[in-house]
LUMTORDO-770530 format. One record per residue (C-alpha): residue in one letter; x, z, y. Coordinates in Angstrom, 2 decimals. Each point is the difference from the previous one (the first is absolute). Example, Ala and Ser with C-alpha at 12.3 -4.5 7.8 and 13.67 -1.06 7.14 Angstrom:
<atoms>
- A, 12.30, 7.80, -4.50
- S, 1.37, -0.66, 3.44
</atoms>
This chain:
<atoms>
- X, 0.00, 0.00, 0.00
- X, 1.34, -0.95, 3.27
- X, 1.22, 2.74, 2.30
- X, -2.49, -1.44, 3.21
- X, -3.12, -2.01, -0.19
- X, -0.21, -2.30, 2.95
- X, 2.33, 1.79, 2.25
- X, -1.00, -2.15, 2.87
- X, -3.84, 1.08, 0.13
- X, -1.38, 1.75, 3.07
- X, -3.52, 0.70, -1.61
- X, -1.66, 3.57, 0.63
- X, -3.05, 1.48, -1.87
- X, -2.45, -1.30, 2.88
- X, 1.00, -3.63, -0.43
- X, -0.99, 0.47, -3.48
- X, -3.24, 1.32, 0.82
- X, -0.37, -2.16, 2.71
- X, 0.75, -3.31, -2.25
- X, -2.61, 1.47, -2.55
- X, -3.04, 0.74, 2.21
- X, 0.79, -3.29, 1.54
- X, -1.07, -1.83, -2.70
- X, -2.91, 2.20, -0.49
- X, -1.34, -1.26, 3.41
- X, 1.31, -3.13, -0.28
- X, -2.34, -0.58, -3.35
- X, -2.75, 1.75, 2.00
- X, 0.39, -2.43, 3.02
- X, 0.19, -3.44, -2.08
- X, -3.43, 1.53, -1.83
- X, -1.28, 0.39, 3.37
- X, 0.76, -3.71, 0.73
- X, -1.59, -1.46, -2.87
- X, -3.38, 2.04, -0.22
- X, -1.13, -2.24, 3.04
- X, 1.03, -3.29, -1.79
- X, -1.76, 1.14, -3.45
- X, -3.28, -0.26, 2.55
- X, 0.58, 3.70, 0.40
- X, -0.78, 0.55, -3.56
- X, 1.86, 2.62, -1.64
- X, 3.08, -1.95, -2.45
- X, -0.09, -0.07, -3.31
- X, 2.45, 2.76, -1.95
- X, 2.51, -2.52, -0.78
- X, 0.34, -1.60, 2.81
- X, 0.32, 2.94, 2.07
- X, 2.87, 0.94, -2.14
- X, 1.47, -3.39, 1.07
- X, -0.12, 0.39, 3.57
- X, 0.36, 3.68, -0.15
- X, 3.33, -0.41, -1.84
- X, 1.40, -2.78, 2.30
- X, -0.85, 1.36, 2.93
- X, 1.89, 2.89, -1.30
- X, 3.18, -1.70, -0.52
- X, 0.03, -1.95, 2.98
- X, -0.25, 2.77, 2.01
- X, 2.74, 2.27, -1.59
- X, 2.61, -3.36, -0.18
- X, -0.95, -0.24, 3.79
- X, 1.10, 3.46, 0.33
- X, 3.33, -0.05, -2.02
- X, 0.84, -3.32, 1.53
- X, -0.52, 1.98, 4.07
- X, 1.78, 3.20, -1.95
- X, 3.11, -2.12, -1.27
- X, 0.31, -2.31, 3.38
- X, -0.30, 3.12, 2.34
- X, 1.75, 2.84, -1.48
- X, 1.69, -1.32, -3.10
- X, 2.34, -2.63, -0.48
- X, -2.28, -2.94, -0.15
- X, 0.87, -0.26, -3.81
- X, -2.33, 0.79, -2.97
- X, 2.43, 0.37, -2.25
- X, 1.85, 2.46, 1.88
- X, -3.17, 1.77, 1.75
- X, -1.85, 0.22, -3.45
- X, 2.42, -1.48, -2.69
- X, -2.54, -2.96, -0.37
- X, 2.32, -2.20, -2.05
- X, -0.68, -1.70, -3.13
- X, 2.62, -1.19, -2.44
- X, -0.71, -1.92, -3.15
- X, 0.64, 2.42, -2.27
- X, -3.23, 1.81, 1.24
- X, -2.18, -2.45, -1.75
- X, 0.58, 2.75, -3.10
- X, -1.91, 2.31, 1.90
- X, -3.34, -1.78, -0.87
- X, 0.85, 0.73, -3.12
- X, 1.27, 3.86, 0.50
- X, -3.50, 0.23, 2.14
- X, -2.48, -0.98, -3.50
- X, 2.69, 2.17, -2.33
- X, -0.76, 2.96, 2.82
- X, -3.91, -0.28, 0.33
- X, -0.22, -0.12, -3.79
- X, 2.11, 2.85, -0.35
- X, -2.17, 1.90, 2.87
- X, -3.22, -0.86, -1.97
- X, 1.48, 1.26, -3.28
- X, 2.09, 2.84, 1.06
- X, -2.20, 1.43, 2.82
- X, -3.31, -1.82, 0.26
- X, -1.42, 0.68, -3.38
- X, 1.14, 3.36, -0.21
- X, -1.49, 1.14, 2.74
- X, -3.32, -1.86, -0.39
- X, 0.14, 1.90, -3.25
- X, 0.78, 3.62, 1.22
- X, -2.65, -0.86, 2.32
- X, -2.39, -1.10, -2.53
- X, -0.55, -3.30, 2.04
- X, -1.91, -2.82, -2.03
- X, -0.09, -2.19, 3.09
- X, 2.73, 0.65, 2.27
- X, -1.02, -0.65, 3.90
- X, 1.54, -2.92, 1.55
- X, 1.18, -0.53, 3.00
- X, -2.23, -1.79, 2.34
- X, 2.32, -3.08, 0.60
- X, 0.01, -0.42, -3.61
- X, -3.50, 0.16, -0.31
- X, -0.53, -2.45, 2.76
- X, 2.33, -2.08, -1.28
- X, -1.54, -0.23, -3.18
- X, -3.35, -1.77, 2.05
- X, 2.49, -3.19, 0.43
- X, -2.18, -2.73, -1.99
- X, 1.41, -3.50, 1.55
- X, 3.29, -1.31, -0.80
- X, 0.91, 0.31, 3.58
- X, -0.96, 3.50, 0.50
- X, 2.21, 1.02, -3.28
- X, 2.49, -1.80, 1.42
- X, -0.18, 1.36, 3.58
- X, -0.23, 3.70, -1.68
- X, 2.53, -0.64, -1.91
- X, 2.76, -1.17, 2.39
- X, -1.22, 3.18, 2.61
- X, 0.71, 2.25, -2.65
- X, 3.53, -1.07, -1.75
- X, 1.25, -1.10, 3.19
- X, -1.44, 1.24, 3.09
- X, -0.41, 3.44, -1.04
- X, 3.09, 0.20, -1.41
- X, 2.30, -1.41, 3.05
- X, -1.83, 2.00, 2.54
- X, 0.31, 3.25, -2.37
- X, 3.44, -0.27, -0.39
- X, 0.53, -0.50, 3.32
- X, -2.11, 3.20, 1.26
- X, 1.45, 2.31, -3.25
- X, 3.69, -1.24, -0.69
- X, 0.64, -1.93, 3.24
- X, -1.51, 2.76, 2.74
- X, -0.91, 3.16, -1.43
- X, 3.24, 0.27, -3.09
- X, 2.45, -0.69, 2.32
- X, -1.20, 2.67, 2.57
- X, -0.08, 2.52, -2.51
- X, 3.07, -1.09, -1.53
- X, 1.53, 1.49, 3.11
- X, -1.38, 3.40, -0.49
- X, 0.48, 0.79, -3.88
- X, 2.09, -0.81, -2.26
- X, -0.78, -3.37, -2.18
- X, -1.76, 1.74, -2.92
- X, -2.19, 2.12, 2.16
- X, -0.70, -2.62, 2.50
- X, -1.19, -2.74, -3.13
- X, -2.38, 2.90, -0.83
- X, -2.08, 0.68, 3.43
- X, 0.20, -3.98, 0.75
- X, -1.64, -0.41, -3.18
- X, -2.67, 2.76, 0.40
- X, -0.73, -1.61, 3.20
- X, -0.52, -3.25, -1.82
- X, -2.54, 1.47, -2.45
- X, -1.47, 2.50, 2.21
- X, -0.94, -2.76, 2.75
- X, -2.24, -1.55, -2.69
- X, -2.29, 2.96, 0.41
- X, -1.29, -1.69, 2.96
- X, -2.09, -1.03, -2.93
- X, -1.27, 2.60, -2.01
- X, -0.99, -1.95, -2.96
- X, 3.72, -0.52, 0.09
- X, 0.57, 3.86, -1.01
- X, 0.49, -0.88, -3.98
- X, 2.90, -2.74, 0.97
- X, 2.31, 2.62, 1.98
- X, 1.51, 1.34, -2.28
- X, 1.19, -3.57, -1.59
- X, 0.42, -1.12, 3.60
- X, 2.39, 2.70, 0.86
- X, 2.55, -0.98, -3.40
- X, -0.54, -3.58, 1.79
- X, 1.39, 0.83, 2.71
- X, 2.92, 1.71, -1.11
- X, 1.12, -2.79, -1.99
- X, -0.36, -2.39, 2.98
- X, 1.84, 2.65, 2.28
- X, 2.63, 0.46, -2.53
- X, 0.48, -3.70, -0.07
- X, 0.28, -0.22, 3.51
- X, 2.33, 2.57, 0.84
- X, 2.09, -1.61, -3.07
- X, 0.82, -3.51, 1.43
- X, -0.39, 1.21, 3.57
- X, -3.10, -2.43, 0.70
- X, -3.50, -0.94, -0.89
- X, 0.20, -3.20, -1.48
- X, -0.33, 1.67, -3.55
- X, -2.63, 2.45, 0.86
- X, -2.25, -2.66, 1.25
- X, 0.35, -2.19, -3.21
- X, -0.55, 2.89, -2.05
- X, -2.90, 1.15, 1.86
- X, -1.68, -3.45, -0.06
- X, 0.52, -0.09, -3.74
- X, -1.69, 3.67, -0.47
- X, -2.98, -1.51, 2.19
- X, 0.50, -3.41, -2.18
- X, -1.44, 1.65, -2.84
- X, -2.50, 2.00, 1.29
- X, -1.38, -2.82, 1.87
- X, -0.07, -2.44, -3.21
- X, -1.75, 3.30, -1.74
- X, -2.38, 0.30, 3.03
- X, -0.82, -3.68, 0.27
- X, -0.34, -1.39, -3.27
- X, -2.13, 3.50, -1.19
- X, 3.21, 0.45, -2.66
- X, 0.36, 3.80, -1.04
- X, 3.77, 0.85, 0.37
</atoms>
């Protein structure tokens, strides 16, 4: 493990909030925008994750790209370690080996201490098992293993990990990054049974990152975690 993680980061804890309740409005404010166009109709579930999730994304790149130009050093790699090699390409791979291993080695288990028949789901899941068309799987699909991911990574490994890395030592800091991570999720509550498998998710990903000093391999693992949960989700497979 390297002895720094993106020495040249300037990020505090209220640019990581900030970034994150960003997005929050910035989902809320491209909803706003389209209820008018739908005829003022309320949008379908799926769709709304759509626009909700883009307009989410846009705004926090907006804000890292003001955050890197005026106080960083107008580099994403060395602001956030957003660089991608080819060897990362293995991380889709690492991802579906890791959300397997969360589903066997934490999932079930505690669905069964639990005495859970039917698990709850976490609402993007369920919406995102609504997408019918083609198009819609499609759409879903790419907002999920890529857009989540990137933006994630970005917020988690890119903002808040190297922030924290600053404060604790690397173990420690892998450990509240990735309670942060899971805990977020909570936002939902139906989202309460997946903490636990989040949280081990997030280690690995902040383990990775503070490994090869960037988030190239933390994104590509994170897509393929969401990879096979989306292929579960949209094509009603039991995994």
């Amino acid at each position: 493990m390297k002895d720094t993680y993106l020495p040249s980061s300037v990020w505090t804890y209220p640019d990581a909030i900030a970034v994150f309740f960003g997005g929050l409005v910035g989902s809320l404010i491209i909803i706003m925008l389209a209820i008018p166009l739908n005829g003022g109709n309320q949008l379908a579930d799926v769709p709304l994750l759509l626009l909700s999730s883009s307009g989410q994304a846009l705004v926090e790149l907006a804000m890292l790209t003001y955050m890197s130009k005026s106080r960083g050093t107008s580099s994403w790699d060395l602001d956030f370690g957003f660089r991608f090699e080819a060897r990362d390409a293995i991380g889709l791979f690492y991802g579906v080996m890791l959300q397997l291993a969360v589903v066997v080695a934490v999932q079930i288990p505690i669905a069964w201490l639990l005495h859970l028949e039917n698990p709850p789901e976490q609402d993007v899941a369920t919406i995102a098992g609504e997408a019918s068309s083609p198009l819609t799987k499609i759409l879903v699909f790419v907002v999920l293993v890529m857009v989540a991911p990137l933006t994630e990574e970005l917020l988690f490994r890119g903002v808040l990990l190297s922030r924290v890395r600053r404060d604790f030592r690397p173990h420690a800091a892998v450990v509240i990054s990735a309670a942060v991570f899971a805990g977020i999720h909570l936002i939902d509550p139906n989202a309460a049974f997946a903490v636990p498998g989040l949280f081990v998710i997030g280690l690995v990903l902040g383990y990775q990152a503070l490994y090869t000093g960037r988030i190239g391999l933390s994104v590509a693992t994170h897509a393929g975690v969401n990879m096979l949960a989306s292929i579960a989700i949209l094509f009603n497979l039991n995994i």
